[in-house]
C-alpha positions as CSV (number, residue, x, y, z in Angstrom):
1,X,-1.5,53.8,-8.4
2,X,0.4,52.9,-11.3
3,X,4.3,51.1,-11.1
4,X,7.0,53.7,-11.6
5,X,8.6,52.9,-15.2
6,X,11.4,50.9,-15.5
7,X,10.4,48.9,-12.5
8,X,9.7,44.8,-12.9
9,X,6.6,43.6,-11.5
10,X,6.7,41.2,-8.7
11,X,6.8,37.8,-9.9
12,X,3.6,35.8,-9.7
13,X,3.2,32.9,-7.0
14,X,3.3,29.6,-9.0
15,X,-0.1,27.3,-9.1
16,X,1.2,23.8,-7.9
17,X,-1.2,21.0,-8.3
18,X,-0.3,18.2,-6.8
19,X,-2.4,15.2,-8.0
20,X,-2.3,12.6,-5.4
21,X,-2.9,12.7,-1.2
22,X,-0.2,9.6,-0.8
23,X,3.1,9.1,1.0
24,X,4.4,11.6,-2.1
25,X,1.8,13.8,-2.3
26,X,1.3,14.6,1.4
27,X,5.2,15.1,1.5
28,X,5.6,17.6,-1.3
29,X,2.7,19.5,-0.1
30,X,4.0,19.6,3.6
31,X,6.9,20.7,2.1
32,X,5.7,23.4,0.3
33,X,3.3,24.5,2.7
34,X,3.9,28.5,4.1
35,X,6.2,28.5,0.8
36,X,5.4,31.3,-1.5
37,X,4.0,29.2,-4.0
38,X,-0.1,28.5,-4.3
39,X,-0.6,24.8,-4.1
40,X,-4.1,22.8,-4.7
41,X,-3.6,18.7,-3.7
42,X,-6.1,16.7,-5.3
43,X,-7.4,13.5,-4.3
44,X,-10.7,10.8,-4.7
45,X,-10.5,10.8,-1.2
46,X,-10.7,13.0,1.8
47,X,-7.7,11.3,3.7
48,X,-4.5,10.0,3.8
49,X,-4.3,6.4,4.7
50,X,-1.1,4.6,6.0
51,X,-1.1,2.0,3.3
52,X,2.2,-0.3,5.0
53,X,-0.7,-1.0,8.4
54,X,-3.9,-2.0,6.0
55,X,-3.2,-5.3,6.3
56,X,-4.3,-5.0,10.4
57,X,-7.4,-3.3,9.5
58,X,-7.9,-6.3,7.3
59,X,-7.2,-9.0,10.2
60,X,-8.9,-7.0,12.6
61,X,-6.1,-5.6,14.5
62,X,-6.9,-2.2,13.6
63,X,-9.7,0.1,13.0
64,X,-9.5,2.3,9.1
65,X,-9.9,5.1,12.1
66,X,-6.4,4.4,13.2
67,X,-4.0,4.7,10.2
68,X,-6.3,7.0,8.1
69,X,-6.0,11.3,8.6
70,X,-8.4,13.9,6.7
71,X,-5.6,15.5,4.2
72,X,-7.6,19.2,5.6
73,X,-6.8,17.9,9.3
74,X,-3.3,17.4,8.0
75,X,-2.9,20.4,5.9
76,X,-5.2,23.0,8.4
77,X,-1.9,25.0,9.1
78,X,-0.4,25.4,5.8
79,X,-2.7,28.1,4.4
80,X,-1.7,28.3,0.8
81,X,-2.5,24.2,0.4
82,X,-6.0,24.4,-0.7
83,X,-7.1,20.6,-0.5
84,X,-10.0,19.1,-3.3
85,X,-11.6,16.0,-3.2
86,X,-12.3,15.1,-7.0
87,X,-11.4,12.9,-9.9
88,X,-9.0,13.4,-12.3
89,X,-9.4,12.0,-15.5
90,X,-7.1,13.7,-18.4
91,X,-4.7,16.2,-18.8
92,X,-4.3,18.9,-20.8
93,X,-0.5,19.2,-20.9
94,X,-0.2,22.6,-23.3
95,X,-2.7,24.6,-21.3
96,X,-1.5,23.3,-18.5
97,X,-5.0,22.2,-17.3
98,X,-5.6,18.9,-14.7
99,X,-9.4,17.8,-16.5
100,X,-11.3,16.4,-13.5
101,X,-14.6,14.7,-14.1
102,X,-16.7,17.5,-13.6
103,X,-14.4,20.9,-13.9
104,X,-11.0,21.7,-14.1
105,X,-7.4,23.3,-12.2
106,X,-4.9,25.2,-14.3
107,X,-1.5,25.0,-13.0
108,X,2.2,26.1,-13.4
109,X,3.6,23.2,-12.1
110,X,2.0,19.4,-12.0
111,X,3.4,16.9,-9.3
112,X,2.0,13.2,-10.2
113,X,2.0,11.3,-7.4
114,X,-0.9,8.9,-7.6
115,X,0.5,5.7,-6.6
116,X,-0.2,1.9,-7.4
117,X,-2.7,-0.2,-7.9
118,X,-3.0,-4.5,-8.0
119,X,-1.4,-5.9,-10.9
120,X,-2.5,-9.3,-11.8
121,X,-0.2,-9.7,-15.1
122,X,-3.2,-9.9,-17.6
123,X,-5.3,-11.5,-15.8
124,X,-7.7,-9.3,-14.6
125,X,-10.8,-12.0,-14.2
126,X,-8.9,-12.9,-11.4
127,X,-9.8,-10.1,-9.2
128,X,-12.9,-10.6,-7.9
129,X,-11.7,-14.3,-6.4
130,X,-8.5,-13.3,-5.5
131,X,-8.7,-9.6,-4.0
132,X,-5.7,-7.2,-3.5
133,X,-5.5,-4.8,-1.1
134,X,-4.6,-1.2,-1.3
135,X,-7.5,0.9,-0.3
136,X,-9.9,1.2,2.6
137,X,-12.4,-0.5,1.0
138,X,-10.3,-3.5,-0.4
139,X,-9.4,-3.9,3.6
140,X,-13.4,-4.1,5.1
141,X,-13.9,-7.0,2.2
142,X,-11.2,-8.4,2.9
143,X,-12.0,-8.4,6.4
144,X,-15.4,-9.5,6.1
145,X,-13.9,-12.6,4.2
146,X,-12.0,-13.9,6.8
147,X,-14.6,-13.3,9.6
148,X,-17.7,-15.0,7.3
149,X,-14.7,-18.0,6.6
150,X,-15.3,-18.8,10.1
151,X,-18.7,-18.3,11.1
152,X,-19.7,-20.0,7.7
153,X,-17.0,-23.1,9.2
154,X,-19.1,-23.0,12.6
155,X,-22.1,-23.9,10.8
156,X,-20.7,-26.6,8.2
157,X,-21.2,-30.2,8.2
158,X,-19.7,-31.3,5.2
159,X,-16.2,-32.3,5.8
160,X,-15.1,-31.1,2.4
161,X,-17.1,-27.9,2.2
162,X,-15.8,-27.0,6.2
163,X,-12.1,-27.6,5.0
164,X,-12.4,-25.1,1.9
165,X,-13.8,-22.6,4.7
166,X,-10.9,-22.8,6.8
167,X,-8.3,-22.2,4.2
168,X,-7.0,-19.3,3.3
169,X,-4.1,-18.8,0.5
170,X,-2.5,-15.9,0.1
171,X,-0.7,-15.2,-3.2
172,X,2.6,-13.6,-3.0
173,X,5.2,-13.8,-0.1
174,X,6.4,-9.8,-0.8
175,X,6.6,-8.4,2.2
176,X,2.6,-7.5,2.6
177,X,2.2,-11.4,1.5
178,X,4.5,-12.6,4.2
179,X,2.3,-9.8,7.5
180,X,-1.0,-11.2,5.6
181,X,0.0,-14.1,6.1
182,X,1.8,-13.7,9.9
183,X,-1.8,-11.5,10.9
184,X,-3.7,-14.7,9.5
185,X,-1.6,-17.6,11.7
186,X,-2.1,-15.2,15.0
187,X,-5.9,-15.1,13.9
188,X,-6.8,-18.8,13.8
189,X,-4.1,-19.8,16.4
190,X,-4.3,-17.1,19.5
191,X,-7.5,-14.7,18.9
192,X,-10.1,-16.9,17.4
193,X,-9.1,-20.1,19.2
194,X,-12.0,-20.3,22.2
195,X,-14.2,-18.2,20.4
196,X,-16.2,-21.0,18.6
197,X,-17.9,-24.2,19.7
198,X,-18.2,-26.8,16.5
199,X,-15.0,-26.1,14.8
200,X,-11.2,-25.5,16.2
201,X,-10.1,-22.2,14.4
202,X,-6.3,-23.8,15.0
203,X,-6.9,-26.4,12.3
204,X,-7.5,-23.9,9.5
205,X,-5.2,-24.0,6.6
206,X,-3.1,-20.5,5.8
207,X,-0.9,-21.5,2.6
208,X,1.4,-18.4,1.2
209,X,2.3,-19.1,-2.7
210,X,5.3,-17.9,-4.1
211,X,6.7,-18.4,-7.6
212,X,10.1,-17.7,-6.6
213,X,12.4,-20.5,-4.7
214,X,12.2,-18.5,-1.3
215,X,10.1,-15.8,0.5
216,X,10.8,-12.1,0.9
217,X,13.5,-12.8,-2.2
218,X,14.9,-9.1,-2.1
219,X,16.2,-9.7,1.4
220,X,19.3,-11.9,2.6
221,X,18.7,-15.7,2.3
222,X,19.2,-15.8,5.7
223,X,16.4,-13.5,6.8
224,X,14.3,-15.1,4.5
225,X,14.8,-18.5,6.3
226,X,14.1,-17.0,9.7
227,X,10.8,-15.4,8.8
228,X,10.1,-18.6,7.1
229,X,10.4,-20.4,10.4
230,X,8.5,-17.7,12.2
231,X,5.4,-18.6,9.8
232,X,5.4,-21.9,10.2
233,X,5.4,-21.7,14.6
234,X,1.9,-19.9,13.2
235,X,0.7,-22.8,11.6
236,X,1.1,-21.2,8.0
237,X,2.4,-23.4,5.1
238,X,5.0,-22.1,2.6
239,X,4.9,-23.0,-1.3
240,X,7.9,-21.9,-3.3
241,X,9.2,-22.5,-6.9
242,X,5.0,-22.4,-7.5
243,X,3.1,-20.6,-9.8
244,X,-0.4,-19.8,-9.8
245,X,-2.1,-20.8,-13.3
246,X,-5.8,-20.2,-12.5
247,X,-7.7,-18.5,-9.8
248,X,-12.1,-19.0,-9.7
249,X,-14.4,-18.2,-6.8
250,X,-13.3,-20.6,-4.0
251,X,-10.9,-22.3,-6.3
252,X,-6.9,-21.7,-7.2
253,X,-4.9,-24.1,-9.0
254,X,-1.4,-24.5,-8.9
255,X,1.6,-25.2,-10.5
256,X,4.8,-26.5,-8.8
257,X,7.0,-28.3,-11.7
258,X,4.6,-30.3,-13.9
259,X,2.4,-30.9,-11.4
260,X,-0.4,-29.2,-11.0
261,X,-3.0,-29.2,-7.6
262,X,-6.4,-27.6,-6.9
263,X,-7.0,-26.2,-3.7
264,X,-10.5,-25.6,-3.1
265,X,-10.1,-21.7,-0.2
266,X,-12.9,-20.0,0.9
267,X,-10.9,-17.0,1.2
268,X,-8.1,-16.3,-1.8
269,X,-5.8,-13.0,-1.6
270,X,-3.8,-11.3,-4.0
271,X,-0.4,-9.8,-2.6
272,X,2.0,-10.8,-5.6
273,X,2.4,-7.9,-7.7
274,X,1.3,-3.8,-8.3
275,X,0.6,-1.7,-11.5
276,X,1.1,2.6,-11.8
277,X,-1.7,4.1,-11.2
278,X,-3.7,4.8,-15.0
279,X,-2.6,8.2,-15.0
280,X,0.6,7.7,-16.1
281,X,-0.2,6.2,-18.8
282,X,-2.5,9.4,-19.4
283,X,0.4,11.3,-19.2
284,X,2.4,9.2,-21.8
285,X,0.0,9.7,-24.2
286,X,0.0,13.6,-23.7
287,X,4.0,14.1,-23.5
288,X,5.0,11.0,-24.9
289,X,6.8,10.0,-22.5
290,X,8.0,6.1,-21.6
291,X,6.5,3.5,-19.6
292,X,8.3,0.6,-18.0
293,X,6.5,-2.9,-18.4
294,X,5.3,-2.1,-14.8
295,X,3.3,1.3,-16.5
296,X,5.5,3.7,-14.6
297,X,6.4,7.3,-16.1
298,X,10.5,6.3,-17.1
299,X,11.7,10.1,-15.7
300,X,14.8,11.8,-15.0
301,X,17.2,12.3,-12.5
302,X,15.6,15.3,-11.4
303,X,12.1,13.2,-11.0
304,X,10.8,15.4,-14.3
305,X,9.1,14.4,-17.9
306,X,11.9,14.4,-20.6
307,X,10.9,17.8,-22.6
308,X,9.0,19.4,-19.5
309,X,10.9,21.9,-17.0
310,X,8.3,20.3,-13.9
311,X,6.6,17.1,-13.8
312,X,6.1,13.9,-11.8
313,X,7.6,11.9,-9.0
314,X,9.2,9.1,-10.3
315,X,13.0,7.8,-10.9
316,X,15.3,7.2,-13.5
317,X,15.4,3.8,-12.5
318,X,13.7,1.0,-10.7
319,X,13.1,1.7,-7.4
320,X,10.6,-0.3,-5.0
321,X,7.3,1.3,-4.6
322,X,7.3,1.4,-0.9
323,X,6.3,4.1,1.2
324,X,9.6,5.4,1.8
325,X,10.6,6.0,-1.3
326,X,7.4,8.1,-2.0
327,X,8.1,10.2,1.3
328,X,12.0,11.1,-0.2
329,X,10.5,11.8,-3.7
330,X,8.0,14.1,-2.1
331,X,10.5,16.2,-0.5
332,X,12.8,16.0,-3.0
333,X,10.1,17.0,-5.7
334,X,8.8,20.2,-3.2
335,X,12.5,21.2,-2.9
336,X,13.4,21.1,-6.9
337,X,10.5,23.4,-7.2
338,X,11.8,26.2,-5.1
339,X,15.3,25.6,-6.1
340,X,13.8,26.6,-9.3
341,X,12.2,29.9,-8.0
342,X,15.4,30.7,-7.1
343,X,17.2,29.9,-10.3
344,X,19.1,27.0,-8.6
345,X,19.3,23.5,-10.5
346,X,18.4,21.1,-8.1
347,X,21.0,18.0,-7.5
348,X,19.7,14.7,-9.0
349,X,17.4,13.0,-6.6
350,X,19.1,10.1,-4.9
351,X,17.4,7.5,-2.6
352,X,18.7,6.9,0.8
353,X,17.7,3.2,1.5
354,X,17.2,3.4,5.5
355,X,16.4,-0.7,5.5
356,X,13.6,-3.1,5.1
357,X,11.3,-4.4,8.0
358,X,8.7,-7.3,7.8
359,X,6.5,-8.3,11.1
360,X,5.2,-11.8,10.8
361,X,3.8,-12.3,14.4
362,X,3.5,-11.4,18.0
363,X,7.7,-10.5,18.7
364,X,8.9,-11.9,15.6
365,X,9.7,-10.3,12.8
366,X,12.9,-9.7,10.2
367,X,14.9,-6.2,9.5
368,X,17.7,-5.0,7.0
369,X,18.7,-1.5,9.0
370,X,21.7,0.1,7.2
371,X,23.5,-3.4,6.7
372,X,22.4,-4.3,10.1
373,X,20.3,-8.0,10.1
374,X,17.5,-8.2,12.8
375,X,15.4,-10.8,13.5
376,X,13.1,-11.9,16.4
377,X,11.9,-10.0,19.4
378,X,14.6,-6.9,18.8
379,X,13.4,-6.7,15.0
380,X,10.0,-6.4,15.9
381,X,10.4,-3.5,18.5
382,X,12.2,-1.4,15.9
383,X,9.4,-2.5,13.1
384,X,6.9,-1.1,16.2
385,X,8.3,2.2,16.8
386,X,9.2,2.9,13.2
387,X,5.6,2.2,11.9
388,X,4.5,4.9,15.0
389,X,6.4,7.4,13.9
390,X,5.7,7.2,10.2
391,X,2.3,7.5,11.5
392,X,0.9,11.0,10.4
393,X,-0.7,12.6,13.1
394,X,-0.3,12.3,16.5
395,X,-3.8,11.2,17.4
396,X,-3.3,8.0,15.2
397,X,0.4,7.8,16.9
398,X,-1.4,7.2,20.5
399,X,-5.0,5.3,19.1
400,X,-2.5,2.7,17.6
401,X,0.1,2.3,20.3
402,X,-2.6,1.7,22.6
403,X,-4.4,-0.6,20.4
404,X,-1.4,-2.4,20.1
405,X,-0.3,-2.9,23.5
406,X,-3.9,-4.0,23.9
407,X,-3.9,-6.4,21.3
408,X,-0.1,-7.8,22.6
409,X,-1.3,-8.5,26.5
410,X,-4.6,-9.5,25.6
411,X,-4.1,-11.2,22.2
412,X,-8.1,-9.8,21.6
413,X,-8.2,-7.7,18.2
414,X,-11.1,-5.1,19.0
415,X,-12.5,-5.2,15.3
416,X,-13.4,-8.1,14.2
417,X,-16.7,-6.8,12.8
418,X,-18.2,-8.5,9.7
419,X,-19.6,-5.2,7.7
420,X,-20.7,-4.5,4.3
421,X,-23.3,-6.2,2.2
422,X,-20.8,-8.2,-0.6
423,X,-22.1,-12.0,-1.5
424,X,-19.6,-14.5,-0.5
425,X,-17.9,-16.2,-3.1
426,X,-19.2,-19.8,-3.6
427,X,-17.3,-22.4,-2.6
428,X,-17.8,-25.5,-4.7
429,X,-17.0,-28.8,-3.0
């Protein structure tokens, strides 16, 4: 059958890749899902993982099986979102191809949304003493680090060597910094404390470094003092206006005026700072675009590449990059694309800042809600149900409410298993 002249052919549905199964990614693509509009998300991974709870899979809270979803679980009723696990590794922005490392996707529209990754400000030899954590994996290490810290302490007899196994530092007192550090106190002072015979797991040392002259510094002074008091009732010790100059296996040294100390920590983690994600700097190089000293895609207010009618998720200025954010500038990305299919200009995207909530123990934690300053037992309720309903699915909403009001009337964490095969760092006495 052939079309009757004069009449326009149906338009085509547009191929949307969206590279990234994040906050952003998973957003845009819910979005779009039963739109008519083809979409393909792209990931390394199989699932989406509720970065803001890692730090409990890391301190044995949680299990990964609790705050990580299969993106095909997520996506199963959207049937234009084909999901593919792969790699990208270039772009090919004028034949509008994603290169992955071992085939290709065309696409109409691209939607970066690949996240973060540890930044360690040039010093990258720093990372294998001093581990971050953003992924799955980076949580079972970090895990295993803290469980072998003890079990290594039960068998010590040297004074010296059983003191560098039951400290701990954490760099950076951000707000994952300052839960590391809270999940770390409860550890050694209510889970572990009759669990071991030769050592008392109260006596460890937790230290939180922070180069600035308070913790949490992006919220009020006041809530920064509270949470600070809430962290030392767990036995953790603060050091502010201190910089860390050096970081070896078992060893950081630091800076606090001109006076420098050397603590010797079996276990050393990196909170204090995060990077873009090497892609954007990928896509720089193919639409020359601008980076920010951070290596973020500088975009406009409509979230696109200068010069290119659809592009990535970002913002026309600095914005924290917090899961939140990523959720609104999914949406907001999904919903400039069909404005555009129907020849609307989307408004310039515009963040709605609902607050910021830190949880630094068993009913204590701080909250900035819409102007409103929490603290205490009623902060940490709100923190509780807010982090449940973020939570993707409804399987992980009910597997980590119970796990929590397990882990709250028992104080017992029900995975505190040492996995994986990684040497320990040495610890040199």
């Amino acid at each position: 059958m052939t079309r009757p002249e004069g009449v326009a052919a149906p338009p085509t549905r547009p191929r949307v890749v969206i590279v990234g199964g994040g906050f952003g990614g998973l957003y845009a693509a819910k979005r779009l899902g039963s739109e008519p509009v083809d979409v393909t998300l792209v990931d390394r991974r199989n699932f989406h993982l509720f970065q803001p709870l890692l730090y409990q899979t890391a301190t044995g809270m949680l299990s990964v099986g609790d705050i990580a979803s299969p993106l095909r679980g997520i996506l199963r009723r959207h049937d234009n979102v084909r999901v593919l696990q792969a790699e990208v590794v270039d772009l090919d922005v004028e034949g509008r191809r994603v290169l992955l490392r071992d085939g290709e996707i065309p696409y109409d529209i691209l939607v970066l949304a690949t996240g973060s990754s540890h930044h360690y400000f040039g010093r990258e030899d720093w990372a294998a003493a001093a581990p971050g954590l953003k992924t799955v994996e980076d949580s079972l290490r970090i895990r295993r680090r803290i469980l072998v810290a003890f079990e290594e302490a039960e068998r010590e007899t040297d004074p010296a060597a059983l003191h560098a196994a039951l400290t701990f530092v954490v760099i950076g007192s951000g707000p994952t910094g300052v839960e590391m550090a809270g999940a770390l106190g409860e550890l050694a002072h209510a889970t572990l404390k009759r669990d071991f015979r030769a050592i008392d797991p109260t006596s460890a040392t937790i230290l939180l470094v922070e180069a600035a002259d308070r913790i949490l510094p992006t919220l009020p002074p006041q809530l920064s003092e509270k949470a600070a008091r809430s962290l030392a009732r767990l036995g953790v010790a603060i050091r502010v206006r201190t910089r860390v100059i050096d970081v070896r296996d078992g060893v950081v040294t630091l800076r606090a005026g001109d006076a420098d100390e050397v603590v010797r920590a079996r276990t050393i983690l990196w909170t204090a700072g995060v990077k873009a994600s090497p892609l954007g700097a990928i896509l720089a190089r193919r639409t020359g675009a601008t980076l920010d000293r951070g290596g973020r895609v500088v975009v406009g207010p409509d979230l696109t590449v200068p010069g290119h009618a659809e592009g990535t998720g970002g913002s026309d200025k600095p914005l924290p990059g917090v899961a939140p954010v990523a959720m609104q500038q999914g949406r907001y990305v999904a919903d400039c694309i069909l404005a555009r299919r129907r020849g609307e200009a989307p408004p310039p995207f515009c963040y709605r800042d609902k607050g910021t909530m830190v949880v630094i123990g068993r009913n204590a934690a701080v909250a900035e809600i819409a102007g409103w300053r929490l603290s205490g037992f009623a902060a940490w309720i709100v923190w509780v149900f807010v982090h449940i309903a973020y939570l993707i699915e409804f399987e992980n909403k009910i597997l980590v409410l119970v796990q929590w009001a397990w882990n709250y009337f028992t104080r017992k964490r029900g995975t505190r298993l040492i996995t994986g095969d990684d040497p320990p760092p040495e610890v040199k006495a």
